[in-house]
C-alpha positions in Angstrom: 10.0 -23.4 2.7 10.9 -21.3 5.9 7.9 -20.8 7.9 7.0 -17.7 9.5 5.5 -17.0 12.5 2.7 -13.9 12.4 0.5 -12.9 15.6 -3.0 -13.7 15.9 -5.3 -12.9 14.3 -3.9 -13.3 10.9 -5.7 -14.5 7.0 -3.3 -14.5 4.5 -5.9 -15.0 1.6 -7.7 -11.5 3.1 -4.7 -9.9 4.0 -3.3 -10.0 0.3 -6.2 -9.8 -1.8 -5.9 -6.2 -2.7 -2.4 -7.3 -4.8 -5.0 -9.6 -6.5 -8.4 -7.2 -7.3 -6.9 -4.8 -9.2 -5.5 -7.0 -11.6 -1.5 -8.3 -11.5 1.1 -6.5 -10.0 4.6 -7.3 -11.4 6.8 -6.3 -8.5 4.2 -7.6 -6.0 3.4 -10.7 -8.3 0.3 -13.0 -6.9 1.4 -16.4 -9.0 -0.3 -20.0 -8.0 -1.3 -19.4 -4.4 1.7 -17.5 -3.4 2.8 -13.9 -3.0 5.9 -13.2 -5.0 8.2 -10.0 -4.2 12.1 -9.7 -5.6 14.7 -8.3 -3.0 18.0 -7.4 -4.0 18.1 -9.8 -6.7 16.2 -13.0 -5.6 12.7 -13.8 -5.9 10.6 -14.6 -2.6 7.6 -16.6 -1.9 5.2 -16.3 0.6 2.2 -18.5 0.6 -0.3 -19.6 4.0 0.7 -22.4 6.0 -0.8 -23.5 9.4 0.1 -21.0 12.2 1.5 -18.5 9.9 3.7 -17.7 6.6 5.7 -20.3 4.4 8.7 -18.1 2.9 11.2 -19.3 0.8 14.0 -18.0 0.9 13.7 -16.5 4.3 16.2 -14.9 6.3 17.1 -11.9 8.1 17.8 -9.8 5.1 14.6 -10.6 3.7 12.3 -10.7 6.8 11.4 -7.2 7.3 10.3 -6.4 3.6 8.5 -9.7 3.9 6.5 -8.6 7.2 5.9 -5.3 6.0 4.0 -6.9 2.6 2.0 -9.1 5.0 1.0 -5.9 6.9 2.6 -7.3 10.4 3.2 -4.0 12.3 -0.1 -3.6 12.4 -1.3 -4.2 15.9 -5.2 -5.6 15.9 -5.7 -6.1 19.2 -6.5 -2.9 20.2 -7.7 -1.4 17.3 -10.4 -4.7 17.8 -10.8 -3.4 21.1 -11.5 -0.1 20.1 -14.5 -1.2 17.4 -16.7 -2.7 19.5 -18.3 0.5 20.4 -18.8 1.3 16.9 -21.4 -1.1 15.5 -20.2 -0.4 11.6 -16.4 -1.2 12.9 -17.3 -3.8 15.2 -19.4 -5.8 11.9 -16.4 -5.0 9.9 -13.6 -6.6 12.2 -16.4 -9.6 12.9 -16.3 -9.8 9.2 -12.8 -9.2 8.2 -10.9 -11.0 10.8 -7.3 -11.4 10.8 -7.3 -8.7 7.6 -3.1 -6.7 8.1 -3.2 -4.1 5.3 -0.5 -5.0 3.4 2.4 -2.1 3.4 4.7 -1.1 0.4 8.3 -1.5 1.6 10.4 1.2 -0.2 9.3 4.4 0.0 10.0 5.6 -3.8 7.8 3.1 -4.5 5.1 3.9 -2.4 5.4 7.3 -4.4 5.3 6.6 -7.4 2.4 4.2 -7.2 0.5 6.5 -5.5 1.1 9.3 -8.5 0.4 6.6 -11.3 -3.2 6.4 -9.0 -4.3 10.0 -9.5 -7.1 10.5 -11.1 -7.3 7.6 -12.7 -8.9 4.2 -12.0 -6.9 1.3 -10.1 -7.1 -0.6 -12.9 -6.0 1.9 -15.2 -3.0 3.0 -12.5 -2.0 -1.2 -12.5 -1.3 -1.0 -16.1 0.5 1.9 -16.4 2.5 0.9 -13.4 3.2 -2.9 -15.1 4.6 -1.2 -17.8 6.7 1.1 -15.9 7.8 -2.3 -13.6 9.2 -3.9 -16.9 10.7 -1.1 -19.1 12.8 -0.5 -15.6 12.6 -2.9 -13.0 14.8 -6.3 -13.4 12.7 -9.6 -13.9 13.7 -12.3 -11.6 11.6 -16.2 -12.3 8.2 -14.4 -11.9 8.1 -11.2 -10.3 10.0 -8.1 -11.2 11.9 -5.8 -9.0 10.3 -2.8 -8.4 12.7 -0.1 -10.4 15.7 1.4 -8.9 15.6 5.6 -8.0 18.9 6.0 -10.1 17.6 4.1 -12.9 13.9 6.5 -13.3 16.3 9.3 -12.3 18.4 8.6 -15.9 14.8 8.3 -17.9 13.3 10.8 -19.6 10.0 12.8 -18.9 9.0 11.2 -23.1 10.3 7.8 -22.1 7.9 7.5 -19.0 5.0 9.3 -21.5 5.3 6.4 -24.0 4.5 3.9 -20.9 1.4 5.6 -20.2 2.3 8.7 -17.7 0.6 11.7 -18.0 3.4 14.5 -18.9 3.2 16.1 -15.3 3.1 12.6 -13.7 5.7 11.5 -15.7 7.7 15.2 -14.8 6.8 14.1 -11.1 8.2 11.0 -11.1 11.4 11.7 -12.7 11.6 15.1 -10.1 11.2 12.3 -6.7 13.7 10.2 -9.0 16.3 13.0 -9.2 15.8 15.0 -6.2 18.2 14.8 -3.1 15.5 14.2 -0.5 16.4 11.2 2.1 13.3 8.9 1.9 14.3 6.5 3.8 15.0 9.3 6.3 11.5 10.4 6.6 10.8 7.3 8.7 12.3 9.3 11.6 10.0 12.4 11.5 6.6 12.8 12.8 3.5 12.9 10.4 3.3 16.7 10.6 6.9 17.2 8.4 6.5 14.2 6.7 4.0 16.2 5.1 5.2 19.3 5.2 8.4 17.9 3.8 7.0 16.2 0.9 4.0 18.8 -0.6 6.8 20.7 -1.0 7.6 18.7 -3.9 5.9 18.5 -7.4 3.2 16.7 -7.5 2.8 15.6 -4.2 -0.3 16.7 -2.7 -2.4 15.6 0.4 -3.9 12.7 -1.3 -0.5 11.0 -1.7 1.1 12.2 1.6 -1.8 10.5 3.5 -0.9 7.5 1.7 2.5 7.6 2.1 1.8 7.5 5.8 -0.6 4.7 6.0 0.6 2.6 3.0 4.1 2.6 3.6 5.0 3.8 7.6 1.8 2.7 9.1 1.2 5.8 10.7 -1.8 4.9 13.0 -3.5 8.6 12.5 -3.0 8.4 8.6 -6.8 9.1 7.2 -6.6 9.3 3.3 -9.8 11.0 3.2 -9.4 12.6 -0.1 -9.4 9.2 -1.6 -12.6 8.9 -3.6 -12.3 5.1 -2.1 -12.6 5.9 1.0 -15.2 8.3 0.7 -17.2 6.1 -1.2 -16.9 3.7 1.6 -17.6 5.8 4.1 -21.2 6.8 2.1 -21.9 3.1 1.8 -21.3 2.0 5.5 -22.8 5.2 7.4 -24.6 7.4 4.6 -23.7 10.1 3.4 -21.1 12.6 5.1 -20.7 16.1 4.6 -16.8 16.3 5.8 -15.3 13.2 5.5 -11.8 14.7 6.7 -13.2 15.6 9.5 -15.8 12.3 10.2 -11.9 10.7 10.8 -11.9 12.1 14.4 -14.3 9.2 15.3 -12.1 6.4 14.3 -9.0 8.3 16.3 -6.3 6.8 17.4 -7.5 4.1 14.3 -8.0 5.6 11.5 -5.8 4.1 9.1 -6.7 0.3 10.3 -10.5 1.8 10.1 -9.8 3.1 6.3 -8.4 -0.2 5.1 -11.3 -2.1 7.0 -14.0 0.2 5.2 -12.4 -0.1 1.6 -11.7 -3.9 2.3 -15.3 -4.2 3.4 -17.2 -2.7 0.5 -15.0 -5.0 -1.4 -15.5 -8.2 0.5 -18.6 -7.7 2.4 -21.4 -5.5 0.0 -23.2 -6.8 -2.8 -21.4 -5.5 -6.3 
């Protein structure tokens, strides 16, 4: 195996265990130690190794999907920096060391996983999502490939209902599937038409905008506090907050690393 080299701090076991507590994900597969993700074709595996990432097959086709699963753009330093004068961040990142939220690659993806969430438990969401992954992704040895846009675009709004969709998710999906909107093109706009740009479709609301922005483009500011998660996690590490959209500002310029370290934390760090 190819090793990688990540910057410090960095846990691999931390890092990836939210593609392991909800249960297994098909196109992000968690099989025998290693992290398992298919790109164009061919499975790769990531597992830890001293001083970073073993990866195999690794090259420069592959690299940047693999650093975005291992949540490498993040940049800890500062953020670290920034938490030590907040007591609840600064026990969090004393805690949590070396924890990179991991990042979805493609954006339809990041989409459509986040509709499949909506009010609905992970778990629940995981399944449906699994089934989706095989009826229309490609299997590779262990790990499927997270299904193509022009494949959903051919389904039907019955054929995604028989995985497990609600109707209107299943409407939504097939809409982002069909619809002539760039996604890979948002990348280059600011979070303000991100947003703008994509309520404007079916089904996508704040909810799923703000995780668009974290999940997938890292957006520093991104604050998913709509997420009954995150709110949850806010209650358990500073009581309970009357406008959690708003309790955000404290955490700025950080409030997506602070989100992922308060979710990660109740996980990891709080009695069940």
């Amino acid at each position: 195996m190819a090793p990688l080299a990540v910057p410090e701090p960095y846990d691999f076991e931390l890092s990836t265990e939210r593609y392991r507590v909800f249960g297994p994900d098909l196109a992000n597969l968690w099989h025998e130690g290693g992290l398992h993700r298919v790109v164009d074709g061919r499975e790769v595996r990531m597992e830890a190794a001293p001083g970073g990432v073993d990866v195999e097959p690794l090259d420069a086709e592959f690299e940047p999907v693999v650093r975005s699963l291992l949540g490498l753009p993040f940049e800890l330093e500062p953020f670290y920096g920034f938490a030590e004068s907040d007591p609840v961040l600064a026990r969090l990142v004393d805690g949590l060391q070396g924890l990179r939220p991991p990042l979805a690659p493609d954006p339809f993806e990041s989409l459509v996983t986040s509709i499949s969430a909506q009010q609905v438990s992970l778990f629940a969401a995981f399944a449906v999502r699994n089934r989706f992954v095989e009826r229309y992704g490609e299997r590779a040895v262990h790990a499927y490939a997270f299904p193509r846009r022009d494949r959903v675009a051919a389904a039907s709004v019955e054929e995604l209902r028989s995985l497990g969709f609600s109707t209107r998710k299943a409407e939504y999906v097939v809409g982002i599937a069909r619809s002539a909107l760039d996604l890979d093109g948002l990348r280059e706009l600011p979070d303000h038409e991100i947003r703008a740009v994509l309520t404007a479709l079916p089904g996508i609301g704040e909810w799923t905008v703000d995780w668009f922005l974290a999940r997938h483009l890292a957006r520093p500011r991104a604050w998913p506090a709509g997420d009954l998660g995150v709110r949850k996690a806010v209650f358990a590490f500073y009581g309970e907050v009357n406008d959690v959209r708003g309790f955000g500002a404290r955490f700025a310029p950080f409030e997506n690393l602070s989100a992922h370290y308060l979710l990660t934390g109740q996980r990891v760090m709080l009695p069940a």
